[in-house]
N, CA and C atoms as a LAMMPS dump frame, in Angstrom:
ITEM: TIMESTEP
0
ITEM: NUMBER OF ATOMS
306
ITEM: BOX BOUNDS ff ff ff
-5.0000000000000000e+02 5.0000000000000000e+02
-5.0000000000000000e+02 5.0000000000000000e+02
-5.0000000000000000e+02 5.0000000000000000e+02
ITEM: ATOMS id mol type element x y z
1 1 1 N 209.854 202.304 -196.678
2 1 2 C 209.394 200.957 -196.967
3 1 3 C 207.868 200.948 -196.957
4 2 1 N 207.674 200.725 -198.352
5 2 2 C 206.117 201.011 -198.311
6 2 3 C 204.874 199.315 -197.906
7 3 1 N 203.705 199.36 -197.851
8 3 2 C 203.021 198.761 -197.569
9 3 3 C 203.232 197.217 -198.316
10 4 1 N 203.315 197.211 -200.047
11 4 2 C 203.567 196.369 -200.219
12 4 3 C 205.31 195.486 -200.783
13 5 1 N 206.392 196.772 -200.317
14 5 2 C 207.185 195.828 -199.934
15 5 3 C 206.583 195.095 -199.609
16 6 1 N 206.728 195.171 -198.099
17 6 2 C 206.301 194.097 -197.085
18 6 3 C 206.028 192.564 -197.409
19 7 1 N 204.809 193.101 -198.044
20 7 2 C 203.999 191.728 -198.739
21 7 3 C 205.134 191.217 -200.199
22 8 1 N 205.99 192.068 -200.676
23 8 2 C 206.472 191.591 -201.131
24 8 3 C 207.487 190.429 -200.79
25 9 1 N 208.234 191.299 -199.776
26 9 2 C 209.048 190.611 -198.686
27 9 3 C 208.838 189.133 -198.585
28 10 1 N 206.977 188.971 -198.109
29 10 2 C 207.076 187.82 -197.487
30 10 3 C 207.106 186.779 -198.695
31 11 1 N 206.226 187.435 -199.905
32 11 2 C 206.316 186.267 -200.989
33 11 3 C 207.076 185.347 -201.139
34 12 1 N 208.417 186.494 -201.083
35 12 2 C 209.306 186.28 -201.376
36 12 3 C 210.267 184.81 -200.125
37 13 1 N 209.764 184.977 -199.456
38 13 2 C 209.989 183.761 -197.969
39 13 3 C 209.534 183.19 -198.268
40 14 1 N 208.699 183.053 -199.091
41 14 2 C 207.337 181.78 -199.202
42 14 3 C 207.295 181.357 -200.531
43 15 1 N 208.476 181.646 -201.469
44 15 2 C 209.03 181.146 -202.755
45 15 3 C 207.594 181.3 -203.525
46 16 1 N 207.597 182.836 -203.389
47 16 2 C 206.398 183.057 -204.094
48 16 3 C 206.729 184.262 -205.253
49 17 1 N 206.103 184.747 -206.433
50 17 2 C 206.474 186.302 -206.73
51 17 3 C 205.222 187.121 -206.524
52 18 1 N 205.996 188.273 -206.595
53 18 2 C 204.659 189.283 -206.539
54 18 3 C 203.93 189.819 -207.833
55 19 1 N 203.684 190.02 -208.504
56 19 2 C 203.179 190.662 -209.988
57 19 3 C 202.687 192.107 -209.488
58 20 1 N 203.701 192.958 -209.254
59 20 2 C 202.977 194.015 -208.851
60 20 3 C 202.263 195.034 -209.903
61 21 1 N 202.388 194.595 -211.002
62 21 2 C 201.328 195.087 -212.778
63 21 3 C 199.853 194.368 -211.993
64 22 1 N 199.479 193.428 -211.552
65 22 2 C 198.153 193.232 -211.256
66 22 3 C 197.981 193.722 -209.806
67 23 1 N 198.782 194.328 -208.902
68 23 2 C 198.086 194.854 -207.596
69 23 3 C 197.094 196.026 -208.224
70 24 1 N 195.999 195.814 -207.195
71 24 2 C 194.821 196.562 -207.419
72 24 3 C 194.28 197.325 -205.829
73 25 1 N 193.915 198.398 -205.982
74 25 2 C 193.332 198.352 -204.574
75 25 3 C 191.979 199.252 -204.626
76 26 1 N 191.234 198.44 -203.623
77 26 2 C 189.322 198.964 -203.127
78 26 3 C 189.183 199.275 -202.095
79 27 1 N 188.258 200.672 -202.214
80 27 2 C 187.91 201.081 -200.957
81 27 3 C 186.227 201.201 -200.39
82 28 1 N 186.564 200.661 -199.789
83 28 2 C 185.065 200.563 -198.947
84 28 3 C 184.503 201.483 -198.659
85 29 1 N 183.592 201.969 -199.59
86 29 2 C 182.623 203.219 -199.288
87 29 3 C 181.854 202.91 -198.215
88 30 1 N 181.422 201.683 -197.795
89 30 2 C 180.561 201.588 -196.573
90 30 3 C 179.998 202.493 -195.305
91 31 1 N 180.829 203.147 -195.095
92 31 2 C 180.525 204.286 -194.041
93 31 3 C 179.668 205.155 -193.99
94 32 1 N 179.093 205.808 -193.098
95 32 2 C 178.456 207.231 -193.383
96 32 3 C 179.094 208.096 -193.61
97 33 1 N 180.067 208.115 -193.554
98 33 2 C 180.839 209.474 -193.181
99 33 3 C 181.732 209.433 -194.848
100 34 1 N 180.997 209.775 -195.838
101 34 2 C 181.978 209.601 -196.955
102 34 3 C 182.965 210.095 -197.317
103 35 1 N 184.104 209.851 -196.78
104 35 2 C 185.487 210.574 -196.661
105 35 3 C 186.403 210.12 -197.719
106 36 1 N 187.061 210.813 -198.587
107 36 2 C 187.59 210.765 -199.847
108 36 3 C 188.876 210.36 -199.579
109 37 1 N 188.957 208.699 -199.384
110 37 2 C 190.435 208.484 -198.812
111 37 3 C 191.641 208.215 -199.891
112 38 1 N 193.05 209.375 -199.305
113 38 2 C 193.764 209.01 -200.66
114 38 3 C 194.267 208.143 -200.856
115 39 1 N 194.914 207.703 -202.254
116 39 2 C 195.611 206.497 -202.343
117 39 3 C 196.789 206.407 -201.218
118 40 1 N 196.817 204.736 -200.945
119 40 2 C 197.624 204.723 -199.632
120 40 3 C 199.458 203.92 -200.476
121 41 1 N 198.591 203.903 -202.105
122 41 2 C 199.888 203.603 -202.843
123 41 3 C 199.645 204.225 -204.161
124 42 1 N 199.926 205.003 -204.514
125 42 2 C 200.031 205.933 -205.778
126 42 3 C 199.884 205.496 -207.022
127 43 1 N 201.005 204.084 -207.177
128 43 2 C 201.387 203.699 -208.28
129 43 3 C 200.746 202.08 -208.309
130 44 1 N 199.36 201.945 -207.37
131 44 2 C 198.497 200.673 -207.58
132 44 3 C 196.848 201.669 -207.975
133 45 1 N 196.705 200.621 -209.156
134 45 2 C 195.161 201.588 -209.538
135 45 3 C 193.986 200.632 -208.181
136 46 1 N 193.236 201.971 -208.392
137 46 2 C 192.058 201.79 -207.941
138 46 3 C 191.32 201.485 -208.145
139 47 1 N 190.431 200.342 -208.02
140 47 2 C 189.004 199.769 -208.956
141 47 3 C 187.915 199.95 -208.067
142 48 1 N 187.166 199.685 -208.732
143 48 2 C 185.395 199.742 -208.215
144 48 3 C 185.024 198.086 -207.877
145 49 1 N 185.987 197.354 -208.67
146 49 2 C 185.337 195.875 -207.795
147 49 3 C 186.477 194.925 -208.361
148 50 1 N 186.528 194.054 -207.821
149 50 2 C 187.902 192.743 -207.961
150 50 3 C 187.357 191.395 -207.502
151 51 1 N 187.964 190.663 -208.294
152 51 2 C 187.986 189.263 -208.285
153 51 3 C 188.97 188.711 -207.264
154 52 1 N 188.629 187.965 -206.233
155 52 2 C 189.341 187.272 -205.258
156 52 3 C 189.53 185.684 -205.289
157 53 1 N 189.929 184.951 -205.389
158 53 2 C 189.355 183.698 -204.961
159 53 3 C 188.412 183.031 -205.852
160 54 1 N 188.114 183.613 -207.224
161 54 2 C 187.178 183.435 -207.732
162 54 3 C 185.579 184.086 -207.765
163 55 1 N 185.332 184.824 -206.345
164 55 2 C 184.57 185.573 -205.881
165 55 3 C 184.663 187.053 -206.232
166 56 1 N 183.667 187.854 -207.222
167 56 2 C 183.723 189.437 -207.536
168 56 3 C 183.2 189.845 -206.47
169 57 1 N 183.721 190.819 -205.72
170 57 2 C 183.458 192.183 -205.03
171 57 3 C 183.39 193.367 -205.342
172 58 1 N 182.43 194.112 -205.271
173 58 2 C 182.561 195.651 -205.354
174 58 3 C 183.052 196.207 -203.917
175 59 1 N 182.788 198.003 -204.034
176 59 2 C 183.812 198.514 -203.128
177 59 3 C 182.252 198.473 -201.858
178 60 1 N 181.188 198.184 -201.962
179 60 2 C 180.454 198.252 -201.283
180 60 3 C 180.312 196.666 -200.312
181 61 1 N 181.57 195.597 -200.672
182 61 2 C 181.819 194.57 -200.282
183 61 3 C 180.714 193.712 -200.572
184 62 1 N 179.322 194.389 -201.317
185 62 2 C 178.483 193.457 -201.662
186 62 3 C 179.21 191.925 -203.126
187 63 1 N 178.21 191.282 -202.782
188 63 2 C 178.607 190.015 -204.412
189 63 3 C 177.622 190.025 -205.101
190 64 1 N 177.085 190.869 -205.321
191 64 2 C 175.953 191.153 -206.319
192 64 3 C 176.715 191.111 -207.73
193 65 1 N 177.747 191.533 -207.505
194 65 2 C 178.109 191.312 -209.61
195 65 3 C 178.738 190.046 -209.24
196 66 1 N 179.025 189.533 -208.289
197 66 2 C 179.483 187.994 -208.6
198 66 3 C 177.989 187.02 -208.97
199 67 1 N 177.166 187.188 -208.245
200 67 2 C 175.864 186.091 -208.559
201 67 3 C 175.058 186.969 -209.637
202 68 1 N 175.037 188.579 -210.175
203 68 2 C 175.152 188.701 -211.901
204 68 3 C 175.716 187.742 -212.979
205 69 1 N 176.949 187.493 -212.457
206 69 2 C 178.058 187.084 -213.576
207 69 3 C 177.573 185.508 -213.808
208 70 1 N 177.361 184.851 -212.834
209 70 2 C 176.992 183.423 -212.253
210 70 3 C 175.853 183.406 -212.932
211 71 1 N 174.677 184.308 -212.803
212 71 2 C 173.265 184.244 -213.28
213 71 3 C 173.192 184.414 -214.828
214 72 1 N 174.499 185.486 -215.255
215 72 2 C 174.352 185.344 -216.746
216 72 3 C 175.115 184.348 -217.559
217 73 1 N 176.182 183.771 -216.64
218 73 2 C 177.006 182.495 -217.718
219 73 3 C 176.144 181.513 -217.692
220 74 1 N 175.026 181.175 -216.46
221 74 2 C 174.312 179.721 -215.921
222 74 3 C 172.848 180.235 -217.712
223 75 1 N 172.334 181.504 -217.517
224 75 2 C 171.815 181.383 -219.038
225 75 3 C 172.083 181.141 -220.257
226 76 1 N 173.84 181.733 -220.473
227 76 2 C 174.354 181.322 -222.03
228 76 3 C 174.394 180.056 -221.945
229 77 1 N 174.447 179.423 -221.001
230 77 2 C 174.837 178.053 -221.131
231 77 3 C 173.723 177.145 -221.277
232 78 1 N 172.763 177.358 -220.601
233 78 2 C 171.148 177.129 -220.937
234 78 3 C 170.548 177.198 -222.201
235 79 1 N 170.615 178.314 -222.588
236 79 2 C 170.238 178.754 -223.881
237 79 3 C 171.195 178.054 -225.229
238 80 1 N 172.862 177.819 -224.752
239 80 2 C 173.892 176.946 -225.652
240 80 3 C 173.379 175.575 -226.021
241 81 1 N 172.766 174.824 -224.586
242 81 2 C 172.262 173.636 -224.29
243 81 3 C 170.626 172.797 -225.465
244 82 1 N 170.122 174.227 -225.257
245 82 2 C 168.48 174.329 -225.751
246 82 3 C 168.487 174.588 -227.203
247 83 1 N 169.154 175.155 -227.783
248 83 2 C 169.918 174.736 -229.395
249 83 3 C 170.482 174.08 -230.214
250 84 1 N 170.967 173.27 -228.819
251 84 2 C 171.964 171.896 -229.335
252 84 3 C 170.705 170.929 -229.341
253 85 1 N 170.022 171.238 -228.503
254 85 2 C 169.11 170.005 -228.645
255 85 3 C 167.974 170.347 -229.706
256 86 1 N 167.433 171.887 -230.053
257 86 2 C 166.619 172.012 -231.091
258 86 3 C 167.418 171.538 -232.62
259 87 1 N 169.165 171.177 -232.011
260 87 2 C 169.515 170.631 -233.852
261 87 3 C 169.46 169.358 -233.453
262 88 1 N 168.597 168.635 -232.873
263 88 2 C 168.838 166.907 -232.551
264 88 3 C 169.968 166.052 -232.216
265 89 1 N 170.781 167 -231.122
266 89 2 C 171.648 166.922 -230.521
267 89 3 C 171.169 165.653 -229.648
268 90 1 N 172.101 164.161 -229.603
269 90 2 C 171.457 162.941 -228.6
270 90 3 C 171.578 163.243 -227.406
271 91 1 N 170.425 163.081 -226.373
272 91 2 C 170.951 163.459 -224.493
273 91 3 C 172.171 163.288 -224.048
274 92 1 N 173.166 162.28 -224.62
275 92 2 C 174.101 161.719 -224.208
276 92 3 C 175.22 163.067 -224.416
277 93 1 N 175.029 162.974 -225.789
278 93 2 C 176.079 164.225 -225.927
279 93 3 C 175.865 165.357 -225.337
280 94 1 N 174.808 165.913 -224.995
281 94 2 C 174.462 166.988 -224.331
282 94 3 C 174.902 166.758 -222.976
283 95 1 N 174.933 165.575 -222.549
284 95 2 C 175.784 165.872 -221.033
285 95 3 C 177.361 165.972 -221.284
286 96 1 N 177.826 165.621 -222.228
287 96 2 C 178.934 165.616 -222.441
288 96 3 C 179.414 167.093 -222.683
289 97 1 N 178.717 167.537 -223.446
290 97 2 C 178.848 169.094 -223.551
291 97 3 C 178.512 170.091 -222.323
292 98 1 N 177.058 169.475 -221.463
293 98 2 C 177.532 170.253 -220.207
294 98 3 C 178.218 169.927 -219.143
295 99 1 N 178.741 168.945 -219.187
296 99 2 C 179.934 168.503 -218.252
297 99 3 C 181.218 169.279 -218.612
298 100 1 N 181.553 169.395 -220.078
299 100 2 C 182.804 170.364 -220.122
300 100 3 C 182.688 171.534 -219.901
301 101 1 N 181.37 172.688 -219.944
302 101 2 C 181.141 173.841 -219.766
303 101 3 C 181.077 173.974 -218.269
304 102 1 N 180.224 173.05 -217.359
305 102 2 C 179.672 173.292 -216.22
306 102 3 C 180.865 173.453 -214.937
């Protein structure tokens, strides 16, 4: 009975499913001691960083590509904004447009 039975198990109590096609698993290089740990489930891939909660993590547990990702949608959207208004887009509509993006 492996690890995520388990978690399957409980989903499953909690009238939940599991999608086990999206289990993913990260390992925390953090340490000094860089020890090459093996997969603790074979048949779940391994990534370099995952989305939680809405929140990206890498395996270094930093959120640096989450406030990347944040820093580059908050520009397309800036730059979307600053075009609409160089075609004489009215203020009004422009909040309307960043109210649905924002």
């Amino acid at each position: 009975m492996g690890e995520l039975d388990n978690v399957e198990r409980w989903t499953k109590g909690n009238n939940l499913t599991l999608n086990r096609a999206k289990c993913t698993e990260i390992h925390d290089i953090r340490r000094k001691c860089q020890v090459v740990m093996p997969h603790l489930l074979p048949y779940v891939a391994r990534v370099q960083s995952m989305k939680v909660l809405g929140v990206t993590s890498n395996c270094n547990l930093s959120v640096l590509d989450h406030v990347n990702n944040i820093t580059r949608s908050s520009a397309q959207t800036i730059r979307a904004l600053r075009i609409l208004r160089a075609h004489d887009m009215v203020d009004s509509s422009l909040h309307v447009v960043y109210r649905a993006v924002a």
